[in-house]
N, C-alpha and C positions, 0 to 999 in steps of 0.2 A: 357663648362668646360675648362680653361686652362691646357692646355700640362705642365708637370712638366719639360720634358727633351726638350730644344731647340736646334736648328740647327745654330752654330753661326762661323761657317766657314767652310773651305776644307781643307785640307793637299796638295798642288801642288807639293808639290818636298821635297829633301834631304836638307840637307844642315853639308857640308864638310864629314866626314866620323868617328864622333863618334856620330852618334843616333840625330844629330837633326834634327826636321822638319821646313817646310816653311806651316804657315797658311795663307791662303787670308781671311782676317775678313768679317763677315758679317754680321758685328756691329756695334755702333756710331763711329768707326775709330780704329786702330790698338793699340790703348792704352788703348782704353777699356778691350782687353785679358790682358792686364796685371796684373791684380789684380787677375787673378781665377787663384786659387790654384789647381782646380779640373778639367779635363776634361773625356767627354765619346765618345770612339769611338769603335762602333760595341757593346753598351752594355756594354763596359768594363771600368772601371774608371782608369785614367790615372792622376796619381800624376804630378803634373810642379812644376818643378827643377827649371827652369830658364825659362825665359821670355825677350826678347828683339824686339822693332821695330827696321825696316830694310827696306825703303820706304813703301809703302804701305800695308805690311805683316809682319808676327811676327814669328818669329826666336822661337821653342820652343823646350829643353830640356823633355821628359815625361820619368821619372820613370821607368827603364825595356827596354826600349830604349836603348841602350849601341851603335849599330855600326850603320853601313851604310843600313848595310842586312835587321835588323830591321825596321828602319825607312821607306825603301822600299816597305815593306808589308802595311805599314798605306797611301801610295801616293793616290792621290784620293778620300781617305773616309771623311767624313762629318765627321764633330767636335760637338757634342752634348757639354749643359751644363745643371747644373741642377738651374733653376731657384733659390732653397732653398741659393745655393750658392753668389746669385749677391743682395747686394742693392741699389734698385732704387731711386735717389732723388726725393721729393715730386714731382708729376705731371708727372714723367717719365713712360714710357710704354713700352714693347717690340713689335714690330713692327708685329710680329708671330701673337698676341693678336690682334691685330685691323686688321689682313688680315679678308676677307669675313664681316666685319663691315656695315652696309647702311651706308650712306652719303647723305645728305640733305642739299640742298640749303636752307643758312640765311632768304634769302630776300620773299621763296616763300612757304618753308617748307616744297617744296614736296620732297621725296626721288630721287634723280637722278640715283643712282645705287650701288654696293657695293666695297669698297674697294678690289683691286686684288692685288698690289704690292705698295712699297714704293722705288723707285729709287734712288741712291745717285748718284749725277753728281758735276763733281767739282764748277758749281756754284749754285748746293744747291739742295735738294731734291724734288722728283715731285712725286705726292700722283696719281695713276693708277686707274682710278675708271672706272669701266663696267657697264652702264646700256643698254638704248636703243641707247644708242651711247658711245665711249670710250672719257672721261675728262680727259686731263692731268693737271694733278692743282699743280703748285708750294710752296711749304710750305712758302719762302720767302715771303713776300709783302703784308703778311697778309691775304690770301685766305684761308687757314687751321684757321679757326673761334675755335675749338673745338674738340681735341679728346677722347671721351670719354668710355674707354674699359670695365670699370664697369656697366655703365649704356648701353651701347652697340650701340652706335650711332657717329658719327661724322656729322660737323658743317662745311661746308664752303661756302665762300662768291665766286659767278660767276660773271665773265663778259663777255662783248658780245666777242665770239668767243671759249669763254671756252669749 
């Protein structure tokens, strides 16, 4: 069963001294928060006021929020969202959804191991897969064949040293 309520950043820090925070996303990139109107942190929902990126993190105004003191109290905590809130373009996935997935070689069909982690590096993500040995497999270059979160499976293509 998918989780309704996802984990899609952290609060690292203040920012200036009326109530805003600093998010590190841990989403398709820091523009992605900006469309959610709604966030949850500790269970609590938090209205966004304002939304802005700021190199790699997003600048966010929440509702109730007013000073520095505030903002304070939220340093550290995970940013929940509710899924109901985001729409995904055809074929899109959340990444939460295909952790613990099997993953199976193209070419042999056997299962290699399950999805553990999806990494973002600035030249492109690398799919963490644990079996009897750990895969590091590149989404670039055509290795990620198939993700498929409904049907509960992923597809990719190895080569020798994978």
């Amino acid at each position: 069963m998918k989780k309704r309520f996802l984990e899609t950043g952290k609060i690292t820090n203040t920012h200036g001294v009326r109530g805003e925070v600093k998010l590190q996303p841990w989403a398709d990139g820091p523009e992605s928060i900006l469309e959610i109107r709604r966030l949850f942190i500790d269970e609590r929902p938090y209205k966004v006021s304002r939304a802005r990126v700021q190199g790699n993190t997003v600048i966010l105004k929440l509702d109730g929020v007013d000073d520095v003191n505030a903002a304070m109290l939220l340093k550290n905590k995970t940013v929940f969202l509710d899924r109901c809130d985001v729409k995904l373009e055809d074929g899109a996935w959340f990444i939460q959804d295909a952790i613990g997935l099997p993953v199976y070689d193209e070419a042999s069909g056997a299962e290699i191991g399950v999805l553990e982690d999806v990494m973002d590096y600035p030249a492109g993500r690398i799919y963490s897969v644990r079996g009897e040995k750990e895969h590091l497999i590149p989404e670039k270059g055509g290795f990620i064949r198939s993700v498929d979160v409904d049907g509960g499976r992923i597809t990719v293509r190895l080569i020798e040293g994978m």
